[in-house]
Backbone as CSV, one residue per row, in Angstrom:
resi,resn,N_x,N_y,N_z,CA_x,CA_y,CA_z,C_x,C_y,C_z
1,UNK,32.402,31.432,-55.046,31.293,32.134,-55.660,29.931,31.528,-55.342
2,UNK,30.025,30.391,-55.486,28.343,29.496,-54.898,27.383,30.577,-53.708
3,UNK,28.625,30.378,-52.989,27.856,30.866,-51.383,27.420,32.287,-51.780
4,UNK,28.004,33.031,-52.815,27.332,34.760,-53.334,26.534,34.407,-54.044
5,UNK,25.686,33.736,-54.602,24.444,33.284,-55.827,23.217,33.983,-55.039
6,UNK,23.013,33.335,-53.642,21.716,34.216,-52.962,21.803,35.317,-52.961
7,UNK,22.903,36.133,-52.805,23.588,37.189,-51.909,23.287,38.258,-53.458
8,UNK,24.108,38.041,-54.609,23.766,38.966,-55.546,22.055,38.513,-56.338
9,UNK,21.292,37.316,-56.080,20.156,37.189,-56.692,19.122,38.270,-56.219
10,UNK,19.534,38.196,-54.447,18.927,38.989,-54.036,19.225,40.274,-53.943
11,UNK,20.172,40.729,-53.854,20.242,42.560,-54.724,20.189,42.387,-56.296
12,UNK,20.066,42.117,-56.590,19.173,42.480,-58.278,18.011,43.078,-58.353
13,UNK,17.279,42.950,-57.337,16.370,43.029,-57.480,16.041,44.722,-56.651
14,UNK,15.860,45.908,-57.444,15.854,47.493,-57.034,15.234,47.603,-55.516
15,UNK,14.000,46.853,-55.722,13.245,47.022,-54.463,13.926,46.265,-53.012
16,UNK,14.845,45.546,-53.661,14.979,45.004,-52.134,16.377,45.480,-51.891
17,UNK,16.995,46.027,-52.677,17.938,47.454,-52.279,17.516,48.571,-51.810
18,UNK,16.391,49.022,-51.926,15.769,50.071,-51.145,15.387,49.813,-49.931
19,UNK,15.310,48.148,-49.925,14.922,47.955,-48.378,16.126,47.849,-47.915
20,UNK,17.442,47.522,-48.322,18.131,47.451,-47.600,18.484,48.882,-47.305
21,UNK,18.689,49.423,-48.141,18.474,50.924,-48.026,18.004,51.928,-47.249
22,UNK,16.842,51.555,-46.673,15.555,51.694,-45.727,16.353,51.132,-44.252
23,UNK,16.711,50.183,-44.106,17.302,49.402,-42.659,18.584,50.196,-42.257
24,UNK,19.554,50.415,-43.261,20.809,50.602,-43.315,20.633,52.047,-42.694
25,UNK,19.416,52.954,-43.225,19.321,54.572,-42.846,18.753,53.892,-41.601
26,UNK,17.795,53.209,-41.045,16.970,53.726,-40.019,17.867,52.919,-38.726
27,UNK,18.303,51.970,-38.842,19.045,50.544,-38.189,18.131,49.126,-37.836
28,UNK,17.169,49.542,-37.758,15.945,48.579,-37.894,14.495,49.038,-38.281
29,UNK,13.425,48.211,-38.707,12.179,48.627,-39.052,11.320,47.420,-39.477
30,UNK,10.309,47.747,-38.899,8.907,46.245,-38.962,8.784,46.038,-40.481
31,UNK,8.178,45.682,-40.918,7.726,44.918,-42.439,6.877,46.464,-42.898
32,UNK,5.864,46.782,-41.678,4.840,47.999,-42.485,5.521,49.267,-42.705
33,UNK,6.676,49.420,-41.326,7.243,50.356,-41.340,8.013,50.808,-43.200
34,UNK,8.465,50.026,-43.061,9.571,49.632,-44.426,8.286,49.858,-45.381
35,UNK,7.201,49.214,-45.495,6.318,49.652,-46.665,5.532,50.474,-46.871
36,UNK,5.618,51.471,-45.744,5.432,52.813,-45.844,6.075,53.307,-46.368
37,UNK,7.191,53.275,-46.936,8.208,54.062,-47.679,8.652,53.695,-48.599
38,UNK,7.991,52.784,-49.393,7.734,51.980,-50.622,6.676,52.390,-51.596
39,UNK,6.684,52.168,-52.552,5.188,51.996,-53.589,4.781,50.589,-53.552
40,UNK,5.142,49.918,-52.621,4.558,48.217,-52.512,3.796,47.974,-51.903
41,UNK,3.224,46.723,-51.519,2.322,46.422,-50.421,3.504,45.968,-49.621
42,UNK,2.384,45.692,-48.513,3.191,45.284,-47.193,3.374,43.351,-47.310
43,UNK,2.581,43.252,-47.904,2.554,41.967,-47.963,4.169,41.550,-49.409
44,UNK,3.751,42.358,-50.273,5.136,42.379,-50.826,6.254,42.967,-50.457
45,UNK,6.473,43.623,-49.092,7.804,44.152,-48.799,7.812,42.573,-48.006
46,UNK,6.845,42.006,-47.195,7.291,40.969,-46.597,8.292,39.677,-47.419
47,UNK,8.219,39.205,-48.804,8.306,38.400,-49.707,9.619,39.069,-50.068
48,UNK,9.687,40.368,-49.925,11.336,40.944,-50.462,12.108,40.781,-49.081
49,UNK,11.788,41.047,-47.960,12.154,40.592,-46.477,12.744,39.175,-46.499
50,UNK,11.787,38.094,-46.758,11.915,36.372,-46.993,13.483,36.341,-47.997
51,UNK,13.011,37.242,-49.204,14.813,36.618,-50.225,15.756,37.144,-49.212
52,UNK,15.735,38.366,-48.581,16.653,38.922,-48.071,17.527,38.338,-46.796
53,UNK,16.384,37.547,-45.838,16.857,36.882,-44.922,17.243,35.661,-45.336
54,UNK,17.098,34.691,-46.971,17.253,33.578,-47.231,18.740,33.707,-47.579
55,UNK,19.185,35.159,-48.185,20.702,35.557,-48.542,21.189,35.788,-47.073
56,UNK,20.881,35.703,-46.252,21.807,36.113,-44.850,22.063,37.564,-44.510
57,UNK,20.860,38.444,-45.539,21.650,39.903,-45.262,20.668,40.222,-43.829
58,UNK,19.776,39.532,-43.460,18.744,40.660,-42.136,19.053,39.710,-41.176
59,UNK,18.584,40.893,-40.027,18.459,40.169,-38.517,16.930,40.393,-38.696
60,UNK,16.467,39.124,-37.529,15.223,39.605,-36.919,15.196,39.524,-35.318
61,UNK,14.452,40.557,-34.740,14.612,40.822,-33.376,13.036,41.243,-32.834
62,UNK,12.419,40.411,-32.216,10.969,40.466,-31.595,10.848,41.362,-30.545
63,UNK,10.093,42.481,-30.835,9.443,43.309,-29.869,7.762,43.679,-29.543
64,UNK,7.425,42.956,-28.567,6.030,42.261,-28.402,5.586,41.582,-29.720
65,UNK,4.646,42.166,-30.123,3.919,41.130,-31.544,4.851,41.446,-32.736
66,UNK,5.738,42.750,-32.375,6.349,43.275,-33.710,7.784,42.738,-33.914
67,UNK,7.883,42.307,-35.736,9.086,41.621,-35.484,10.208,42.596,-35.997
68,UNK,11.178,43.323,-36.035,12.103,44.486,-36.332,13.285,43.684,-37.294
69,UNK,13.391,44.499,-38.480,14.631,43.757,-39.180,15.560,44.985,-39.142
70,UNK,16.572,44.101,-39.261,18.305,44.731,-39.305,18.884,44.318,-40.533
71,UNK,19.854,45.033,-41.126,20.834,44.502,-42.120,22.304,43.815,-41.435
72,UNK,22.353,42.869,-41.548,23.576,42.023,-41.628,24.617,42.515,-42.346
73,UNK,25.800,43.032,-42.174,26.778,42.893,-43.269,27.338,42.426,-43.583
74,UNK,27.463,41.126,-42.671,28.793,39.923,-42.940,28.521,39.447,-44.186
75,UNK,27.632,39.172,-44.858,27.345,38.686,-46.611,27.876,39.469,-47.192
76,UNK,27.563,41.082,-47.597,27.975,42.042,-48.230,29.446,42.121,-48.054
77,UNK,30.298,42.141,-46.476,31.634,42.431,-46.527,32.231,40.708,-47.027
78,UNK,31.913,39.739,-47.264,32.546,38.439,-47.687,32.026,38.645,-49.448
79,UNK,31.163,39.292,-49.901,30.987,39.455,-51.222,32.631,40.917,-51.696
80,UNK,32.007,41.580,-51.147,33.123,42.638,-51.527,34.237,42.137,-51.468
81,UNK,35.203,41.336,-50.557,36.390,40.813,-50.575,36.247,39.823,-51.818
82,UNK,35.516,38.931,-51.963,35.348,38.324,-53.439,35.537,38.565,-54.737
83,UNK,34.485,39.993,-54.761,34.353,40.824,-56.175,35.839,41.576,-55.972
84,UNK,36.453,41.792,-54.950,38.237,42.865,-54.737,38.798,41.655,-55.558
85,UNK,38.862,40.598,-55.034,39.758,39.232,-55.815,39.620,39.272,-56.777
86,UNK,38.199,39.137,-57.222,38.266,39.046,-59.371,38.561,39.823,-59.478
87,UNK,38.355,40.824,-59.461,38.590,42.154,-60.211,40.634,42.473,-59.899
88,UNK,40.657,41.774,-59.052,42.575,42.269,-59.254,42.783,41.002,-60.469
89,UNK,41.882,40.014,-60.370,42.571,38.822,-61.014,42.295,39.284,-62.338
90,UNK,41.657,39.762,-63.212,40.938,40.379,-64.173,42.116,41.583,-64.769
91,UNK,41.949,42.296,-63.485,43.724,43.574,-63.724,44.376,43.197,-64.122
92,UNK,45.030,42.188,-63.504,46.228,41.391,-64.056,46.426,40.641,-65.080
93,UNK,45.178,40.046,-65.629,45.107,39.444,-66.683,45.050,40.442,-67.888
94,UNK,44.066,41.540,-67.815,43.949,42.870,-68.900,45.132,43.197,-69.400
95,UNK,46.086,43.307,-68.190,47.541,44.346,-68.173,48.336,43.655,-69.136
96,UNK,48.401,41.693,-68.750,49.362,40.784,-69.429,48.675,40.954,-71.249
97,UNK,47.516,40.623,-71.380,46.971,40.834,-72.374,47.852,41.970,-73.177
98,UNK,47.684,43.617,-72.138,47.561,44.542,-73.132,49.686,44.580,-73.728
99,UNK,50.067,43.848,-72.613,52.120,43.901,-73.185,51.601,42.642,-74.029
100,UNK,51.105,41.951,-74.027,51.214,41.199,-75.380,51.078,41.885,-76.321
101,UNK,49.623,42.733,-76.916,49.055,43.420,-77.777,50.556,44.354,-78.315
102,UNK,51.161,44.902,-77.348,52.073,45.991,-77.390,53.525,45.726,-77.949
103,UNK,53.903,44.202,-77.515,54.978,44.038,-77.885,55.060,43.139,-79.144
104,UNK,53.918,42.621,-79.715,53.456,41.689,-80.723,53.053,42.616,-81.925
């Protein structure tokens, strides 16, 4: 779970699900691009960009002065196999719970 702390800190947060949101529809897009399609500044889509690449979810890829981000999924698909684990471990625990409740 440690290594998911960046990974879900940084989707908590609506706006920087929309950016991922934003990458995921387009496959890449500059900082202004992305805050054109925001109610933010550009300077604050950049700062939601920074958590996002600090969680491992973006690429960046330089084209002349412009820098283009991508979404990564390897974070997201190593979170989902994680959250599949608790959640069976959780099933299984509910289920034992509920034949206790049942046979008690």
């Amino acid at each position: 779970m440690p290594e998911h702390v960046d990974l879900f800190a940084a989707l908590g947060d609506p706006t920087r699900r929309q950016v991922l949101n934003i990458l995921a529809a387009r496959g890449e897009a500059s900082a202004t691009v992305i805050a054109s399609q925001l109610p933010v500044s550009r300077p604050a889509v950049v700062k939601h960009l920074g958590v996002l690449d600090r969680a491992g979810l973006l690429e960046e890829r330089r084209q002349g002065r412009e820098v283009l981000f991508s979404v990564r999924p390897e974070p997201l698909e190593s979170a989902s196999h994680w959250l599949a684990a608790v959640a069976s471990e959780w099933d299984r625990r509910l289920a034992a719970l509920k034949r206790l409740a049942e046979d008690g």
